[in-house]
ZADO-1210 file (C-alpha; in nm, 4 decimals, padded with zeros to 6 digits):
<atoms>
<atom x="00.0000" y="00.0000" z="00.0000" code="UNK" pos="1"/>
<atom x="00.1153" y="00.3701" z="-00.1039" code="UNK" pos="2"/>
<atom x="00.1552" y="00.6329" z="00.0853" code="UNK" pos="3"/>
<atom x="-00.1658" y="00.8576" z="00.1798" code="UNK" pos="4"/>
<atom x="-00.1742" y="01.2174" z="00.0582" code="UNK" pos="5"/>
<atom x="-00.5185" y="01.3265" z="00.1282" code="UNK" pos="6"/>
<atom x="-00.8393" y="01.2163" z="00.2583" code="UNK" pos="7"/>
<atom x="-01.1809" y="01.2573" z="00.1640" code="UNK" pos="8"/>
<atom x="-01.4235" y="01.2275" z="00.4592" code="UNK" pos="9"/>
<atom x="-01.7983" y="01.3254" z="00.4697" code="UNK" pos="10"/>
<atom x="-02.0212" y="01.4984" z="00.7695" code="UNK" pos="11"/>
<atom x="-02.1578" y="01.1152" z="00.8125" code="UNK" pos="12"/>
<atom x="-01.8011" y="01.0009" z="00.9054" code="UNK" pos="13"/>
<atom x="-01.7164" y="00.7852" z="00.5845" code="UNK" pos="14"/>
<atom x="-01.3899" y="00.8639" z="00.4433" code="UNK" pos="15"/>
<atom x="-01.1751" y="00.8037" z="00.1693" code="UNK" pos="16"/>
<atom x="-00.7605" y="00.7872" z="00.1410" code="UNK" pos="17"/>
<atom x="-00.6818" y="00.9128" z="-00.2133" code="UNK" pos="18"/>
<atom x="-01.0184" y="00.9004" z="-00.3548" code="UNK" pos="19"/>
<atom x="-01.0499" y="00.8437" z="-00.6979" code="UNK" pos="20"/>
<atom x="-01.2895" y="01.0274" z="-00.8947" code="UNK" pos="21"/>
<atom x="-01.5407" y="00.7415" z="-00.9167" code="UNK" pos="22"/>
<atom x="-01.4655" y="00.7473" z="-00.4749" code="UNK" pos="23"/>
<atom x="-01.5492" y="01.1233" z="-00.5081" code="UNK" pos="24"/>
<atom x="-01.8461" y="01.0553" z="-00.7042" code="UNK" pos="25"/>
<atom x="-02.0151" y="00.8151" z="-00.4338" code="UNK" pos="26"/>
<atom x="-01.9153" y="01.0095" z="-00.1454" code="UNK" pos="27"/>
<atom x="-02.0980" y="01.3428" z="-00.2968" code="UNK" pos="28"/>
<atom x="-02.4161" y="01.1354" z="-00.4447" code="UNK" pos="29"/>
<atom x="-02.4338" y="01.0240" z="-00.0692" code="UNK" pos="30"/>
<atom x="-02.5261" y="01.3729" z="00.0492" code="UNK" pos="31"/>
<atom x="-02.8375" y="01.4728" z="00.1729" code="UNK" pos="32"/>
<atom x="-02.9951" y="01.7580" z="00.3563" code="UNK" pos="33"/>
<atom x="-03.0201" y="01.6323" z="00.6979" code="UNK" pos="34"/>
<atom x="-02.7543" y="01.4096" z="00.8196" code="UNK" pos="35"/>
<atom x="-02.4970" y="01.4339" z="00.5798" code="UNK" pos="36"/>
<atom x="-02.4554" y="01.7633" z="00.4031" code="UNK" pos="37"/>
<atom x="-02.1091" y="01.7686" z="00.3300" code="UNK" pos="38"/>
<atom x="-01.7976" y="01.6625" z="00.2255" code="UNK" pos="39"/>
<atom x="-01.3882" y="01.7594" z="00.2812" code="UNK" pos="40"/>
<atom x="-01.1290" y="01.6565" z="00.1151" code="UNK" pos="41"/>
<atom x="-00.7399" y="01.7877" z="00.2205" code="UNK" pos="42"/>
<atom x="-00.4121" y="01.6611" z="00.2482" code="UNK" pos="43"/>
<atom x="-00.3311" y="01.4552" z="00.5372" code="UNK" pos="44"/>
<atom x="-00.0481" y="01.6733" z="00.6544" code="UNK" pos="45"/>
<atom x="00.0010" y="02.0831" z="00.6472" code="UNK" pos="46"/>
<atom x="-00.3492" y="02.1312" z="00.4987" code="UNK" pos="47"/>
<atom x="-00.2284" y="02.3757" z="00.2424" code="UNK" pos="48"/>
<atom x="-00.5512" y="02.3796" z="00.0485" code="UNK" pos="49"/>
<atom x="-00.8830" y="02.2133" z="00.0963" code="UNK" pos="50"/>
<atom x="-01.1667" y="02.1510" z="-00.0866" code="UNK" pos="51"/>
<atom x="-01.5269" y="02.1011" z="00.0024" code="UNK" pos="52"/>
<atom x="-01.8992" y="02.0382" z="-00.1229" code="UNK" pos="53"/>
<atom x="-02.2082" y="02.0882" z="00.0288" code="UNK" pos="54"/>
<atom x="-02.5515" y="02.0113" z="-00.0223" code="UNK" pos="55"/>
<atom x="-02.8162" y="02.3376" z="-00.0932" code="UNK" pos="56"/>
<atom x="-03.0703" y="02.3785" z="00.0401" code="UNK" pos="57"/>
<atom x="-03.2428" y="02.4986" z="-00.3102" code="UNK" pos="58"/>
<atom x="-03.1210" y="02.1915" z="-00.5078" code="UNK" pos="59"/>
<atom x="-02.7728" y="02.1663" z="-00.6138" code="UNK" pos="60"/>
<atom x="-02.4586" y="02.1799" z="-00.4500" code="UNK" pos="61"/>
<atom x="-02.1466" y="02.4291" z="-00.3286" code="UNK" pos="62"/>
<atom x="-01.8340" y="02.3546" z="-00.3932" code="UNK" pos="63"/>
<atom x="-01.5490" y="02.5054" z="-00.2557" code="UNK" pos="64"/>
<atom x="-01.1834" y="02.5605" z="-00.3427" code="UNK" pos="65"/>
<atom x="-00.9355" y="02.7184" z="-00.1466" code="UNK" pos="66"/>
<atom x="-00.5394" y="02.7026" z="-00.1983" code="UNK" pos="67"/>
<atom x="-00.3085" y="02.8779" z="00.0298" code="UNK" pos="68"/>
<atom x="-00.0171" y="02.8649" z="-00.1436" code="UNK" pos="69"/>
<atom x="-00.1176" y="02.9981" z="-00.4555" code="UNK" pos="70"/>
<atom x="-00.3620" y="03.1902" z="-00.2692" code="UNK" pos="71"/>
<atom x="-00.6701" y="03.0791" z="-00.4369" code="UNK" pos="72"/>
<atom x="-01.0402" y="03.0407" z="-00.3195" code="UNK" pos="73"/>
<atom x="-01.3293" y="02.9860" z="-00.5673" code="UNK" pos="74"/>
<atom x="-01.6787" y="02.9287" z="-00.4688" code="UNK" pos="75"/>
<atom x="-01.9212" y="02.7967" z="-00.6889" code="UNK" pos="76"/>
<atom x="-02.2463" y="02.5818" z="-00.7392" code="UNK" pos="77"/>
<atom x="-02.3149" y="02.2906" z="-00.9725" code="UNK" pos="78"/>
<atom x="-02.5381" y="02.0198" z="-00.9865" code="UNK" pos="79"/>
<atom x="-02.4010" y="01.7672" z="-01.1864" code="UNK" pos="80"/>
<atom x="-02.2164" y="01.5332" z="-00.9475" code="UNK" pos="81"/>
<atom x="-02.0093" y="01.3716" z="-01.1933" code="UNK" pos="82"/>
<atom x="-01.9063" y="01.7075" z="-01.3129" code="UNK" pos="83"/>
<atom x="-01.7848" y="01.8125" z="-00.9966" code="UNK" pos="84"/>
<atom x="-01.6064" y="01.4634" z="-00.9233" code="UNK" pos="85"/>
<atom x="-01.4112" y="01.5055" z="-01.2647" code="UNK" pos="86"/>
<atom x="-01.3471" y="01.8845" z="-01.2187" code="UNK" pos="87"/>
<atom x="-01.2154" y="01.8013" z="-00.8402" code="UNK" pos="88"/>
<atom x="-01.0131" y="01.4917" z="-00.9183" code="UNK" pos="89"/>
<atom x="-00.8030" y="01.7479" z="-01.1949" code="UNK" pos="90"/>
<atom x="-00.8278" y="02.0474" z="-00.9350" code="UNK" pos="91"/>
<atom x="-00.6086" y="01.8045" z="-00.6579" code="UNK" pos="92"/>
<atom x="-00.3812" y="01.6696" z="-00.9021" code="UNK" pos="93"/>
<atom x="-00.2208" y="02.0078" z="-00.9605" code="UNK" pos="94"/>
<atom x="-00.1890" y="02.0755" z="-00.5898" code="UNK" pos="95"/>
<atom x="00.1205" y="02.0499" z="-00.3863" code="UNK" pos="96"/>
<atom x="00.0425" y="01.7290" z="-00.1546" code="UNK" pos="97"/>
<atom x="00.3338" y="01.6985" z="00.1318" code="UNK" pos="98"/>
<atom x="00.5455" y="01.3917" z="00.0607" code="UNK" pos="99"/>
<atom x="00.4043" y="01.3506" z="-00.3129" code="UNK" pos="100"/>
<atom x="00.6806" y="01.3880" z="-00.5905" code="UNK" pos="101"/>
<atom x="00.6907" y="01.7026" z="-00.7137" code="UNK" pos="102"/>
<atom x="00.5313" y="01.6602" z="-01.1401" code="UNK" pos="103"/>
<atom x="00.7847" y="01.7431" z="-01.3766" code="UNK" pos="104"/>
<atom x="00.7150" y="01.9280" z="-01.7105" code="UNK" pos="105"/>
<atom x="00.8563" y="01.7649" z="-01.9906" code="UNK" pos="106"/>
<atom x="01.0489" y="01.9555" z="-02.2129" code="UNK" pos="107"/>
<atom x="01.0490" y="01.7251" z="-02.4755" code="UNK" pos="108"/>
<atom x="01.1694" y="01.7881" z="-02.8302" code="UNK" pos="109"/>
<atom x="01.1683" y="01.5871" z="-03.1625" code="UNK" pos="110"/>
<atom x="01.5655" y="01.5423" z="-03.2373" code="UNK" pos="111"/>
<atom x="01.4727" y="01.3169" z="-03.5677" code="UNK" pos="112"/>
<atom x="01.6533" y="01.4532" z="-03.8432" code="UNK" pos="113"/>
<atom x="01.5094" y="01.4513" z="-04.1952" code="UNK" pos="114"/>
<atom x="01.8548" y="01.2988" z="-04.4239" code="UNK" pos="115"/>
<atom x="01.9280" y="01.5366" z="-04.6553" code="UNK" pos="116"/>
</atoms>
Protein backbone atom coordinates (compact mmCIF):
# COMPACT_ATOMS: atom_id res chain seq x y z
CA UNK A 1 0.00 0.00 0.00
CA UNK A 2 1.15 3.70 -1.04
CA UNK A 3 1.55 6.33 0.85
CA UNK A 4 -1.66 8.58 1.80
CA UNK A 5 -1.74 12.17 0.58
CA UNK A 6 -5.18 13.27 1.28
CA UNK A 7 -8.39 12.16 2.58
CA UNK A 8 -11.81 12.57 1.64
CA UNK A 9 -14.23 12.28 4.59
CA UNK A 10 -17.98 13.25 4.70
CA UNK A 11 -20.21 14.98 7.70
CA UNK A 12 -21.58 11.15 8.12
CA UNK A 13 -18.01 10.01 9.05
CA UNK A 14 -17.16 7.85 5.85
CA UNK A 15 -13.90 8.64 4.43
CA UNK A 16 -11.75 8.04 1.69
CA UNK A 17 -7.60 7.87 1.41
CA UNK A 18 -6.82 9.13 -2.13
CA UNK A 19 -10.18 9.00 -3.55
CA UNK A 20 -10.50 8.44 -6.98
CA UNK A 21 -12.89 10.27 -8.95
CA UNK A 22 -15.41 7.42 -9.17
CA UNK A 23 -14.65 7.47 -4.75
CA UNK A 24 -15.49 11.23 -5.08
CA UNK A 25 -18.46 10.55 -7.04
CA UNK A 26 -20.15 8.15 -4.34
CA UNK A 27 -19.15 10.09 -1.45
CA UNK A 28 -20.98 13.43 -2.97
CA UNK A 29 -24.16 11.35 -4.45
CA UNK A 30 -24.34 10.24 -0.69
CA UNK A 31 -25.26 13.73 0.49
CA UNK A 32 -28.37 14.73 1.73
CA UNK A 33 -29.95 17.58 3.56
CA UNK A 34 -30.20 16.32 6.98
CA UNK A 35 -27.54 14.10 8.20
CA UNK A 36 -24.97 14.34 5.80
CA UNK A 37 -24.55 17.63 4.03
CA UNK A 38 -21.09 17.69 3.30
CA UNK A 39 -17.98 16.62 2.25
CA UNK A 40 -13.88 17.59 2.81
CA UNK A 41 -11.29 16.57 1.15
CA UNK A 42 -7.40 17.88 2.20
CA UNK A 43 -4.12 16.61 2.48
CA UNK A 44 -3.31 14.55 5.37
CA UNK A 45 -0.48 16.73 6.54
CA UNK A 46 0.01 20.83 6.47
CA UNK A 47 -3.49 21.31 4.99
CA UNK A 48 -2.28 23.76 2.42
CA UNK A 49 -5.51 23.80 0.48
CA UNK A 50 -8.83 22.13 0.96
CA UNK A 51 -11.67 21.51 -0.87
CA UNK A 52 -15.27 21.01 0.02
CA UNK A 53 -18.99 20.38 -1.23
CA UNK A 54 -22.08 20.88 0.29
CA UNK A 55 -25.51 20.11 -0.22
CA UNK A 56 -28.16 23.38 -0.93
CA UNK A 57 -30.70 23.78 0.40
CA UNK A 58 -32.43 24.99 -3.10
CA UNK A 59 -31.21 21.92 -5.08
CA UNK A 60 -27.73 21.66 -6.14
CA UNK A 61 -24.59 21.80 -4.50
CA UNK A 62 -21.47 24.29 -3.29
CA UNK A 63 -18.34 23.55 -3.93
CA UNK A 64 -15.49 25.05 -2.56
CA UNK A 65 -11.83 25.60 -3.43
CA UNK A 66 -9.35 27.18 -1.47
CA UNK A 67 -5.39 27.03 -1.98
CA UNK A 68 -3.09 28.78 0.30
CA UNK A 69 -0.17 28.65 -1.44
CA UNK A 70 -1.18 29.98 -4.56
CA UNK A 71 -3.62 31.90 -2.69
CA UNK A 72 -6.70 30.79 -4.37
CA UNK A 73 -10.40 30.41 -3.19
CA UNK A 74 -13.29 29.86 -5.67
CA UNK A 75 -16.79 29.29 -4.69
CA UNK A 76 -19.21 27.97 -6.89
CA UNK A 77 -22.46 25.82 -7.39
CA UNK A 78 -23.15 22.91 -9.73
CA UNK A 79 -25.38 20.20 -9.86
CA UNK A 80 -24.01 17.67 -11.86
CA UNK A 81 -22.16 15.33 -9.47
CA UNK A 82 -20.09 13.72 -11.93
CA UNK A 83 -19.06 17.08 -13.13
CA UNK A 84 -17.85 18.12 -9.97
CA UNK A 85 -16.06 14.63 -9.23
CA UNK A 86 -14.11 15.05 -12.65
CA UNK A 87 -13.47 18.85 -12.19
CA UNK A 88 -12.15 18.01 -8.40
CA UNK A 89 -10.13 14.92 -9.18
CA UNK A 90 -8.03 17.48 -11.95
CA UNK A 91 -8.28 20.47 -9.35
CA UNK A 92 -6.09 18.05 -6.58
CA UNK A 93 -3.81 16.70 -9.02
CA UNK A 94 -2.21 20.08 -9.61
CA UNK A 95 -1.89 20.76 -5.90
CA UNK A 96 1.21 20.50 -3.86
CA UNK A 97 0.43 17.29 -1.55
CA UNK A 98 3.34 16.99 1.32
CA UNK A 99 5.45 13.92 0.61
CA UNK A 100 4.04 13.51 -3.13
CA UNK A 101 6.81 13.88 -5.91
CA UNK A 102 6.91 17.03 -7.14
CA UNK A 103 5.31 16.60 -11.40
CA UNK A 104 7.85 17.43 -13.77
CA UNK A 105 7.15 19.28 -17.10
CA UNK A 106 8.56 17.65 -19.91
CA UNK A 107 10.49 19.56 -22.13
CA UNK A 108 10.49 17.25 -24.76
CA UNK A 109 11.69 17.88 -28.30
CA UNK A 110 11.68 15.87 -31.62
CA UNK A 111 15.66 15.42 -32.37
CA UNK A 112 14.73 13.17 -35.68
CA UNK A 113 16.53 14.53 -38.43
CA UNK A 114 15.09 14.51 -41.95
CA UNK A 115 18.55 12.99 -44.24
CA UNK A 116 19.28 15.37 -46.55
Amino acid sequence: MGATYYRAESESGDHVEDPSEDALFMLIDDLNDSDNTFVVIQPDEDPAWFTSVAVLDEGGYEVVRRDSIRGDHEVGTEADIDRIARDLTIWMAARYIPGRPTPRNSNFQNTTQTPV
